[in-house]
C-alpha positions, 0 to 999 in steps of 0.5 A, a space after each residue: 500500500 506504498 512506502 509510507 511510514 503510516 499504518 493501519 495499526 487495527 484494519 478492523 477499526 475505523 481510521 481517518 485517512 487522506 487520499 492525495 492526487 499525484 503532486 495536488 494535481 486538481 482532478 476533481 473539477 467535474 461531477 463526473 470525476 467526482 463520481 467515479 470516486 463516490 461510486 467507487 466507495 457505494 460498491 465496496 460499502 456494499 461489500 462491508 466498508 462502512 464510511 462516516 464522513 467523507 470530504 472530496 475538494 479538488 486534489 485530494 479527499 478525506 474519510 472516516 472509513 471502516 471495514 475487515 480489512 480496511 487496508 486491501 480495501 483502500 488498495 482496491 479503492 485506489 487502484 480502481 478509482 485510479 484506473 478510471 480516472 485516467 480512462 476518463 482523462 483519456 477519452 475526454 483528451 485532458 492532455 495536460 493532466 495527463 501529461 504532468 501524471 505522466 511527469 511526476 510519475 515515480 521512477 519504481 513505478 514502471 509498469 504503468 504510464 501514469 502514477 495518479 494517487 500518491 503513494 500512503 494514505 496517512 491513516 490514524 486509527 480512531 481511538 475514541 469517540 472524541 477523537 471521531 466528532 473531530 476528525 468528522 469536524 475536519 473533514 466536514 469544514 475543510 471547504 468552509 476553511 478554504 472558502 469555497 462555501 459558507 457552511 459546510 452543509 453547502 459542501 456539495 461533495 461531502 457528508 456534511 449534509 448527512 450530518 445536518 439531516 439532509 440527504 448527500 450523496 453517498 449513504 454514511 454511516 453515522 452510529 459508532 
């Protein structure tokens, strides 16, 4: 799952865990782009990951997520989220996106033309319930500490709205 120096100390308990694109690359512009993500999550939650909150701006994404082996999980996610994005920037011909995945691609990675995710996902083992309202917090207010939105409900790519008793886009699972 890459060479980052954090692991998933319990995979059967939930982490928080951040996905960057390659060298903040802003993929996720388009609602199509976005949905390949979201879509990617609604399948493998149908085949036991539970997500809590979830945030996706546009270079990377946060979660809250869980499951019996959350860290094959995270690798399938990435890879297929990966495969897609680039089949996507393929056939729309995004030529410079393409281009700068190709680019800042890591040497070791040579059985590919394009690297899109970085490597690690920086995952912290949720070790309470204090420490799960905070990090829900986080994600949920990262669009308002950017500016992008006033209230993080407003957040169109977010749990957040769950959260607030609105409908998101992606069922989350809000008992711990």
């Amino acid at each position: 799952m890459g060479r980052s120096r954090y692991k998933i100390t319990d995979p059967e308990q939930p982490h928080f865990i951040t996905l960057t694109v390659l060298h903040w690359i802003p993929v996720f512009t388009r609602p199509e782009t976005v949905s390949i993500l979201l879509d990617a999550l609604k399948f493998l939650s149908k085949d036991g990951l539970k997500v809590y909150a979830y945030v996706v701006l546009e270079n990377h994404c946060h979660f809250v997520v869980q499951s019996k082996a959350l860290d094959r999980d995270i690798a399938r996610y990435k890879s297929y989220t990966a495969k897609q994005m680039i089949q996507y920037l393929s056939k729309n011909n995004v030529k410079q996106i393409l281009e700068q995945l190709a680019f800042y691609k890591k040497a070791h990675k040579i059985d590919r033309a394009y690297q899109f995710w970085q490597e690690g996902v920086h995952p912290e083992l949720i070790q309470s319930d204090e420490m799960m309202k905070q990090k829900i917090d986080y994600i949920h207010h990262n669009p308002v500490k950017r500016g992008y939105v006033d209230k993080a409900e407003h957040w169109r790519y977010s749990s957040a709205r769950d959260y607030s008793g609105q409908q998101g886009l992606l069922e989350v699972c809000r008992q711990w």
